[in-house]
C-alpha positions as CSV (number, residue, x, y, z in Angstrom):
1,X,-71.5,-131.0,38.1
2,X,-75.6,-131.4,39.4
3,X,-76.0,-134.3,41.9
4,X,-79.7,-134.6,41.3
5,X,-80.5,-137.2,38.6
6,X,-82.7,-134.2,36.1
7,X,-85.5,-136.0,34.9
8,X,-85.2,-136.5,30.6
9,X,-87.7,-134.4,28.6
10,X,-91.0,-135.8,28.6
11,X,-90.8,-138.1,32.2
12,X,-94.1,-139.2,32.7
13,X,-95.4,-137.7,35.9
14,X,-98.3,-138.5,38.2
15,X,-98.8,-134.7,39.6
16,X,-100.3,-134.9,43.2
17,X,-101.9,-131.6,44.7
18,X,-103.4,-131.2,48.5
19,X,-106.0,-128.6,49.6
20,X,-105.8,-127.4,53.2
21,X,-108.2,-125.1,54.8
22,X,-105.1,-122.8,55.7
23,X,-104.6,-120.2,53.2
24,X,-100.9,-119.9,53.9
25,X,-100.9,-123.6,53.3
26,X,-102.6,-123.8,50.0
27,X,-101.0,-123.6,46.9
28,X,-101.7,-123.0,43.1
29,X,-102.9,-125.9,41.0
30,X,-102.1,-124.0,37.7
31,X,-99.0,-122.8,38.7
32,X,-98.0,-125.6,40.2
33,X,-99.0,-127.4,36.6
34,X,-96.7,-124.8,34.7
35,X,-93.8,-125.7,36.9
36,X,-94.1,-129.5,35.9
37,X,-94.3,-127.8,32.3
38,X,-91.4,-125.5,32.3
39,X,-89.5,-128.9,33.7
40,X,-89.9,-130.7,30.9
41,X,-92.1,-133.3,32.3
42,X,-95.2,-135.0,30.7
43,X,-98.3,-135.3,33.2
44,X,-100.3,-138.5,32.8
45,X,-102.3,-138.0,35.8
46,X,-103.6,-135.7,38.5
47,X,-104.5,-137.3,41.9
48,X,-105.9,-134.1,44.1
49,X,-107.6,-134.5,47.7
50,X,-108.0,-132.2,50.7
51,X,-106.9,-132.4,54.1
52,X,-106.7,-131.2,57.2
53,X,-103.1,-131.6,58.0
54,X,-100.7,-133.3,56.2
55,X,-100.3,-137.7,57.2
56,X,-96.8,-137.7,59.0
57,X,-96.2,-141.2,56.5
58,X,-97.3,-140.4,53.0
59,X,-98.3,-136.7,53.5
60,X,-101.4,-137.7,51.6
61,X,-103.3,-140.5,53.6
62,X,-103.2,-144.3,53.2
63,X,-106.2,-144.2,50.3
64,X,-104.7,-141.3,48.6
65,X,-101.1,-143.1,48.5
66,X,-102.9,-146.1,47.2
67,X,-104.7,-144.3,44.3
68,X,-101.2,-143.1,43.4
69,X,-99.9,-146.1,42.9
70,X,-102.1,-147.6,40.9
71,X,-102.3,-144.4,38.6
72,X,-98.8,-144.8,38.7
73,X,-98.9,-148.6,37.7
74,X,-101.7,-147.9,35.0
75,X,-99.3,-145.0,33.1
76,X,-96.1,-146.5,33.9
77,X,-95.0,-143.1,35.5
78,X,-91.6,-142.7,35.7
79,X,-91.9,-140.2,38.7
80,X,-94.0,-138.8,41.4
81,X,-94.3,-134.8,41.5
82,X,-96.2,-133.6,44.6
83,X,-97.6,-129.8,44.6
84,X,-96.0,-129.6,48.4
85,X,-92.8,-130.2,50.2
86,X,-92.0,-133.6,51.5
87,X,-90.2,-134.8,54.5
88,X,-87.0,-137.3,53.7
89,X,-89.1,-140.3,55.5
90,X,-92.4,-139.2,53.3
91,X,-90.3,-139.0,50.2
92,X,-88.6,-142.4,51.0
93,X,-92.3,-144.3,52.1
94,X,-93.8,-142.6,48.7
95,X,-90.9,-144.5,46.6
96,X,-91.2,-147.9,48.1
97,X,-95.4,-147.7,47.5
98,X,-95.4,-146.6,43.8
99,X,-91.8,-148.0,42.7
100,X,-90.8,-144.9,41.4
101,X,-88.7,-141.5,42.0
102,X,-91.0,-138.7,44.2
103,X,-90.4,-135.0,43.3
104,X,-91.3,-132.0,46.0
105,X,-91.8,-129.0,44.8
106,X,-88.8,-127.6,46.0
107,X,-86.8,-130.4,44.1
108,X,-89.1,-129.8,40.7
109,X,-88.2,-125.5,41.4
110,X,-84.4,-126.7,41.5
111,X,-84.7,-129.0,38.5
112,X,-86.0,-126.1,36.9
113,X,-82.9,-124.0,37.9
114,X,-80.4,-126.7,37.0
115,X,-82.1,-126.7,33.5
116,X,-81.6,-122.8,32.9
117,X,-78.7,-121.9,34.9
118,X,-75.8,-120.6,32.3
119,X,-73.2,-118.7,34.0
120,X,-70.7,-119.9,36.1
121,X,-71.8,-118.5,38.9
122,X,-75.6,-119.4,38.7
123,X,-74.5,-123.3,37.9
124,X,-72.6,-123.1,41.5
125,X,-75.7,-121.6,42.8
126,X,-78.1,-124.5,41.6
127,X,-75.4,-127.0,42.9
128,X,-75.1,-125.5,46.4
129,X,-78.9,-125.1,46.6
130,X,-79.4,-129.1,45.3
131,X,-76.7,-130.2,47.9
132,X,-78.6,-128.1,50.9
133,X,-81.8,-129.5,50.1
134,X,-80.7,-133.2,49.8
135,X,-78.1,-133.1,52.5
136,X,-80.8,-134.5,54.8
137,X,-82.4,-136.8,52.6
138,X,-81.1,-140.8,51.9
139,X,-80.6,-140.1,48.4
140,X,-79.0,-142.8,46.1
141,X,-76.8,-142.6,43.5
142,X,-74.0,-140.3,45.3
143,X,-71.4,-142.7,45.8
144,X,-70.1,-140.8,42.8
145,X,-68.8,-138.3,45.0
146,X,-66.4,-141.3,46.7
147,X,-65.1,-141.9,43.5
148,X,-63.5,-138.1,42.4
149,X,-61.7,-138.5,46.1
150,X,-60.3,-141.6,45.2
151,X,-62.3,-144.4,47.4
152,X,-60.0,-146.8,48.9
153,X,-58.9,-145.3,52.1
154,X,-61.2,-142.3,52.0
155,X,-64.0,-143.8,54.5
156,X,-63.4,-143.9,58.3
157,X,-63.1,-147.0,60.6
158,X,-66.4,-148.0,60.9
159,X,-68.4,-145.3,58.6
160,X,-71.7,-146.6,56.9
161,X,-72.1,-145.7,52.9
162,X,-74.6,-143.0,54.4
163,X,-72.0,-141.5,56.5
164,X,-69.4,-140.8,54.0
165,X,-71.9,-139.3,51.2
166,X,-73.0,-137.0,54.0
167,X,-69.1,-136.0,54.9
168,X,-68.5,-135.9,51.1
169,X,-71.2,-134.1,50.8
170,X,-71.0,-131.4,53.8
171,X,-67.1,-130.8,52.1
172,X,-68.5,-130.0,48.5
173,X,-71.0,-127.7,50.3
174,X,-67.8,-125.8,51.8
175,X,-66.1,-126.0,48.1
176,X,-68.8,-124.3,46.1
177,X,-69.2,-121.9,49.6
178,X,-65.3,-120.4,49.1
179,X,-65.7,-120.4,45.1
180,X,-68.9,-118.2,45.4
181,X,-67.2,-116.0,48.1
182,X,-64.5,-115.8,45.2
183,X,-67.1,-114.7,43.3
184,X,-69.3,-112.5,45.0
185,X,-65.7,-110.2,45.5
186,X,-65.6,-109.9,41.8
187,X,-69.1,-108.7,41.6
188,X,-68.7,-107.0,44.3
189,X,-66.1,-105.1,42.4
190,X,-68.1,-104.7,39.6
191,X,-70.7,-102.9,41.0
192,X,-68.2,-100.7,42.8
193,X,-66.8,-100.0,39.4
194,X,-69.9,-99.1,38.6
195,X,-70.8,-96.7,41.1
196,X,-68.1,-94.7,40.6
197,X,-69.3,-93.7,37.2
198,X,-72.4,-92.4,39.1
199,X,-74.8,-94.4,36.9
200,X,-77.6,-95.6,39.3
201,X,-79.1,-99.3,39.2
202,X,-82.7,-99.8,37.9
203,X,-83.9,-103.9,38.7
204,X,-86.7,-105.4,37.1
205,X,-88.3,-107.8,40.1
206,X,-91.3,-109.5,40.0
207,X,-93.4,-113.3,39.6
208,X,-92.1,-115.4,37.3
209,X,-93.4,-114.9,33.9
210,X,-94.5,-111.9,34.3
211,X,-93.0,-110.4,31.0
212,X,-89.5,-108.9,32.9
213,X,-87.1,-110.1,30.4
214,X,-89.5,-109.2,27.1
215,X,-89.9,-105.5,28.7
216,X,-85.7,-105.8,29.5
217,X,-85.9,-106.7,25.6
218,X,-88.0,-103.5,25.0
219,X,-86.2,-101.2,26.7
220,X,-82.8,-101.9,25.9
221,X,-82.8,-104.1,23.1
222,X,-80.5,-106.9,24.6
223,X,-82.5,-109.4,22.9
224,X,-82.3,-111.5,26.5
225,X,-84.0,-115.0,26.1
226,X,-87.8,-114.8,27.0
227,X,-90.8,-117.3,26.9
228,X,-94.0,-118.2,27.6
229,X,-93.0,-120.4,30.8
230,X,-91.8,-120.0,34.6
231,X,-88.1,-119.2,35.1
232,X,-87.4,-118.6,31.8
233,X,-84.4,-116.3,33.2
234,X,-82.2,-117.3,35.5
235,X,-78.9,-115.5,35.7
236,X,-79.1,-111.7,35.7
237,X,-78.3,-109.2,32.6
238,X,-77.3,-105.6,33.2
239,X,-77.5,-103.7,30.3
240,X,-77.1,-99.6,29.9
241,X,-80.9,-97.9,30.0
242,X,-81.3,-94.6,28.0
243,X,-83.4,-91.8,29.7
244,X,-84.8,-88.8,28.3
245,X,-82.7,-86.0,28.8
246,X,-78.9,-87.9,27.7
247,X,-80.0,-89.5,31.1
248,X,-78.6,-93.4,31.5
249,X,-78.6,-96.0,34.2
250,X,-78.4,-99.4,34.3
251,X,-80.7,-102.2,34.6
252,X,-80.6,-105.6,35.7
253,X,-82.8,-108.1,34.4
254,X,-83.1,-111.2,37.6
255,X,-84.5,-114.2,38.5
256,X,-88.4,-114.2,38.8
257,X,-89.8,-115.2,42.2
258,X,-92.6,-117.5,42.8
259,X,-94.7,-118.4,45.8
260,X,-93.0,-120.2,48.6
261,X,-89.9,-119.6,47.0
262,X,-87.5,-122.2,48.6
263,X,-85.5,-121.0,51.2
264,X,-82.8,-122.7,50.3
265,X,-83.0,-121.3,46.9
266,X,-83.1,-117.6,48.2
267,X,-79.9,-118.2,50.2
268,X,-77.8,-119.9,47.9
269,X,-78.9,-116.6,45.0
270,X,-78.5,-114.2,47.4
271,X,-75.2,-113.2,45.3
272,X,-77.0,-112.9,42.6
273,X,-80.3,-111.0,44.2
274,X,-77.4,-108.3,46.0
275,X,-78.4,-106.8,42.4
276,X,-82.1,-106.0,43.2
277,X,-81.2,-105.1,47.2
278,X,-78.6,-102.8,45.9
279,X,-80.6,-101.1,43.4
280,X,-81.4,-97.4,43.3
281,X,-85.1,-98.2,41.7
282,X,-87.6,-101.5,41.4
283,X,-89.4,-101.7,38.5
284,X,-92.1,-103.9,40.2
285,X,-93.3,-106.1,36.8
286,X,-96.7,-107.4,37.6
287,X,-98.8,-109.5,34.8
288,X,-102.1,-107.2,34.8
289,X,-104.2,-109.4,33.4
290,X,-103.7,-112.1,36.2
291,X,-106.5,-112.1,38.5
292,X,-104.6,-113.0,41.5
293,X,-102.6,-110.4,40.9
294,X,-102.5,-108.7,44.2
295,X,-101.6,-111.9,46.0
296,X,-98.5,-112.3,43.5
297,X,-97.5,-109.1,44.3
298,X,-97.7,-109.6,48.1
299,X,-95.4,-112.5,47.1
300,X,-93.1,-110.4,45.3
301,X,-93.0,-108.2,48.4
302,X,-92.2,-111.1,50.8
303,X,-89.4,-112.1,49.0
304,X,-87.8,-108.5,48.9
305,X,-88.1,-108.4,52.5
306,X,-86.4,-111.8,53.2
307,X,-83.3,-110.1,51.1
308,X,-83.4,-106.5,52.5
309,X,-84.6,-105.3,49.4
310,X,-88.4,-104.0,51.1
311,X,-86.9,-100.4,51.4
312,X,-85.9,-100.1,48.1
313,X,-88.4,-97.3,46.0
314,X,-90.0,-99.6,43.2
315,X,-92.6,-98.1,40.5
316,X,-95.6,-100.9,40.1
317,X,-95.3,-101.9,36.1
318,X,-98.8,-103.0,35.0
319,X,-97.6,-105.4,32.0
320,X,-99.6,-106.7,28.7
321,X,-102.2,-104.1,28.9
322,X,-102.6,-105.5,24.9
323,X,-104.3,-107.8,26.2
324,X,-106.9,-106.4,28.2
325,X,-110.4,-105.0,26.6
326,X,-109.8,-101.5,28.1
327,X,-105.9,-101.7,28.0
328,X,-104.1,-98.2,27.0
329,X,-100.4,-96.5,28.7
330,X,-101.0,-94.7,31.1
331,X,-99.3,-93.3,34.8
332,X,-100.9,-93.2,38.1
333,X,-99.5,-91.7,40.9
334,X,-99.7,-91.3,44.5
335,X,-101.1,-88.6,47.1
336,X,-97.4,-87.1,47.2
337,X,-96.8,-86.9,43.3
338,X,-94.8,-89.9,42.8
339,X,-95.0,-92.1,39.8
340,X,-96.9,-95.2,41.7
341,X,-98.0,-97.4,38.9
342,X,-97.3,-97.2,34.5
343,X,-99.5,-99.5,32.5
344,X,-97.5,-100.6,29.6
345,X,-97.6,-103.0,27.0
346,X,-93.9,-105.1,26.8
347,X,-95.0,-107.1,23.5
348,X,-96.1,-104.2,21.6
349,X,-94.2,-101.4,22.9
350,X,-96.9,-99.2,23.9
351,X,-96.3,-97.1,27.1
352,X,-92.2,-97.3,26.7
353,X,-92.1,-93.7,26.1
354,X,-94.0,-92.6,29.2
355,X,-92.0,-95.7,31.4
356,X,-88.5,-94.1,30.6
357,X,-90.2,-90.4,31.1
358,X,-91.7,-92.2,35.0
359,X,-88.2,-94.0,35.8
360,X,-86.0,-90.5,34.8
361,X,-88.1,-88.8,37.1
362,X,-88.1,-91.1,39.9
363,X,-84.7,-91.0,39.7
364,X,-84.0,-87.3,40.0
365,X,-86.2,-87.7,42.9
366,X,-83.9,-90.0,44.6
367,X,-81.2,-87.6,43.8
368,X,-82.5,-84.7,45.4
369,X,-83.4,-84.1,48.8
370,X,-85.4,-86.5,51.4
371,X,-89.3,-84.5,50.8
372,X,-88.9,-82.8,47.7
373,X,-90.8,-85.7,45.3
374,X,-93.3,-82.8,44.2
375,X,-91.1,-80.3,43.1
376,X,-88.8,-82.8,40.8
377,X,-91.1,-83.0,38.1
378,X,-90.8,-82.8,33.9
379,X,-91.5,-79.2,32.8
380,X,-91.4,-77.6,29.6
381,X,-90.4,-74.0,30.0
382,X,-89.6,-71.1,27.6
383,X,-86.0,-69.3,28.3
384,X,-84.0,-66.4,27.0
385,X,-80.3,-67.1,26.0
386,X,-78.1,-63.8,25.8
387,X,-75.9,-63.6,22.9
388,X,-73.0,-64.6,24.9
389,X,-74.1,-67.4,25.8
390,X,-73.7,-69.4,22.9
391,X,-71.9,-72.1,25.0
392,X,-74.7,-72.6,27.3
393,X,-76.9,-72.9,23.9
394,X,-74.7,-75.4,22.7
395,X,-74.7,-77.3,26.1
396,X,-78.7,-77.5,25.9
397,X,-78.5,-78.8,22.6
398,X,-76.0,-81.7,23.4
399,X,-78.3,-82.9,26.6
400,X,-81.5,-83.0,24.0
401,X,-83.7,-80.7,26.3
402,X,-84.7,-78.0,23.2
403,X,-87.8,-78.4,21.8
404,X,-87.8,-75.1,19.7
405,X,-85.7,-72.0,19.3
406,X,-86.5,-69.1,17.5
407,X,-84.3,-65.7,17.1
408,X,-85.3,-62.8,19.6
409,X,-85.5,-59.2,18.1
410,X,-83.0,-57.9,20.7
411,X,-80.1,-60.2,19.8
412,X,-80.0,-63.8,21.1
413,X,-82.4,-67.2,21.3
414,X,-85.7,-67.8,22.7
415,X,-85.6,-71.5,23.4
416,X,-88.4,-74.0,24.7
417,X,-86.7,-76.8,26.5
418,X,-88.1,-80.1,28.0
419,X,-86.6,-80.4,31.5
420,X,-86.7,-81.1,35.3
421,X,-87.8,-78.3,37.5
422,X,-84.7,-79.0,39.5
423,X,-82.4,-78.5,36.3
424,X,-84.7,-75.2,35.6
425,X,-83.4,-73.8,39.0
426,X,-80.0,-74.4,38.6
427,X,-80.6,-73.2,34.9
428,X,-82.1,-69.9,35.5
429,X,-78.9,-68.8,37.9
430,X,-76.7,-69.1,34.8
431,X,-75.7,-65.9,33.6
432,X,-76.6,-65.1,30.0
433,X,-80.2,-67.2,30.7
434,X,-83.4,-66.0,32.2
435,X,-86.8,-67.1,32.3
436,X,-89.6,-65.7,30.1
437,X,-92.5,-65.1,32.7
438,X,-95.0,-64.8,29.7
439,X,-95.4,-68.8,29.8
440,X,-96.7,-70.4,32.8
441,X,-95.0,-74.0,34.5
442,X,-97.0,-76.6,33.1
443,X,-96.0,-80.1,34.3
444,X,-95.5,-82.6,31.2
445,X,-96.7,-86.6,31.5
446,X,-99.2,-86.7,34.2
447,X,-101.1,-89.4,32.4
């Protein structure tokens, strides 16, 4: 069960939005209209100003509050949604001026999440994040609470209706806090289960909306619920990822982050975000057509490093090049040889082949030895398979690294394989193969 009161579909809203000079302070007018969007709510009327602090009554000042309620008054708004967060007493003043419910943005982000949540899990989460955020607030319509303890005889000699929400309150926060430790456990488990089939963890991260769950889609055909709107995923999807080479992992499809991601938010899904901090890889989803791209992904960044997730190796996905006039796959990399960036198209499917070719190979970096990025790369490579060999023929084969074979004149096969120059060195040291030095190392997808 929610405690917040979700606003019905298509709540008239008056959306208020403050610029300060402060650049940490400022926040996104479209974004901030795509939250009241992905909500549910219908906007009726913007009131924006600028200031140079926030007014400890209103947060807006006295003339501002005024030409909020009258808009208010005029479109019969049914609630208040302000681009910022609000202090209980400015929350409070705001509802007595205009007569109607006020929404912070951190109370709109959790509306969001009560909408979308699905799992068991991730409704606990939305309901423990609700209760921390209200806990301080004089919220009506909790008396609810009193009731599933039975009333009579519950409050204490003397205890205002305040008091006993906030006890009621404070002992649901403890409920939800042993269910989720129940929970965690079994994930917990889970992912232990999972390591010991030595299949590594790829997590898609990145700002909301930037195409995560529609490249998740792509890649692994899970058919994951996707849309043109913030949050559109909440609880996280871990499907098997196939790699060139009979490769495999697993990837994890999470929550999107946003700027000024509530804190109390990121606590209460820290369960759920142990998926991207444990990962082996990031696949860093950014929106490349976004022009304040590099800001978003500063975002992005902050929020991995409130969750211990900042030393995590990530690849930089470049997403809907489709719809950019120059757009085409490609993969950059960085002064050491890494795979730094792939520009890929989730929608269309262009670039898939070289972002499984970019994540394989990070990967086999990760498995090898701290400094040897360069030398793990893809190589095809021309070998000579004794006779008796037939097994190791038969092996290549199965792992889908031949890319030609044709019969040698002194008994045995000449085979072109498609492989990592860290699987040719092992190779090469197998008796019954050897390496043709007629055809030179030629690294393959260097974009």
């Amino acid at each position: 069960m929610h405690f917040i009161e979700r606003p019905r579909g298509g709540e008239r809203a008056v959306l208020v939005h403050v610029d300060f000079n402060a650049a940490d302070d400022q926040e996104d007018f479209q974004e901030f209209s795509e939250l009241v969007r992905s909500a549910g709510a219908q906007s009726v009327a913007v009131v924006r100003g600028a200031r140079q602090a926030p007014d400890p009554k209103y947060f807006v000042g006295s003339g501002k509050a005024e030409e909020i309620r009258v808009q208010c008054e005029l479109h019969e708004a049914e609630v208040v949604i302000f681009n910022h967060v609000l202090t209980p007493a400015q929350q409070r003043n705001i509802e007595q001026l205009v007569n109607c419910r006020a929404l912070d943005r951190t109370g709109l982000i959790l509306d969001i999440f009560a909408q979308r949540a699905t799992s068991f899990e991730g409704k606990l989460q939305v309901e423990l994040a609700q209760l921390r955020h209200l806990s301080t607030r004089l919220v009506r319509g909790w008396t609810h609470l009193e009731r599933q303890k039975g009333g009579i005889g519950l409050r204490g000699p003397g205890e205002t209706q305040l008091e006993t929400d906030r006890r009621l309150v404070k002992h649901r926060i403890y409920q939800l806090n042993k269910r989720l430790e129940k929970v965690q456990r079994q994930r917990d488990e889970r992912r232990r289960s999972r390591g010991r089939t030595g299949m590594e963890t790829v997590s898609l991260v990145g700002y909301t909306n930037a195409g995560k769950s529609t490249l998740f889609n792509q890649l692994t055909g899970a058919g994951v619920h996707a849309a043109d709107q913030l949050f559109a995923t909440l609880d996280p999807t871990l499907r098997r990822l196939d790699l060139p080479g009979r490769d495999a992992a697993i990837i994890a499809d999470t929550v999107g982050f946003i700027r000024h991601l509530p804190h109390n938010l990121v606590a209460a899904f820290r369960a759920t975000l142990d998926e991207t901090r444990d990962a082996s890889l990031l696949l860093h989803v950014i929106d490349a057509r976004e022009h304040e791209r590099q800001a978003r992904i500063e975002q992005v960044n902050a929020v991995l490093a409130e969750i211990g997730a900042d030393e995590v190796p990530q690849i930089q996905i470049f997403n809907k090049i489709d719809l950019l006039s120059d757009g085409a796959p490609r993969l950059d990399r960085d002064a050491e040889g890494r795979v730094q960036r792939v520009w890929v198209s989730a929608i269309t499917g262009e670039g898939m082949a070289l972002l499984r070719e970019a994540i394989a190979e990070r990967l086999h970096q990760l498995r090898a030895a701290p400094g040897a990025a360069q030398a793990i790369r893809k190589l095809t490579e021309q070998v000579y398979i004794a006779p008796q060999a037939g097994k190791l023929r038969a092996r290549l084969y199965e792992q889908g690294v031949v890319l030609g074979e044709q019969a040698s004149e002194t008994g045995g096969w000449l085979l072109t394989l498609a492989l990592w120059s860290d699987e040719l060195d092992a190779l090469v040291n197998t008796e019954g193969c050897h390496l043709i030095e007629d055809y030179p190392l030629h690294a393959v997808g260097n974009g």
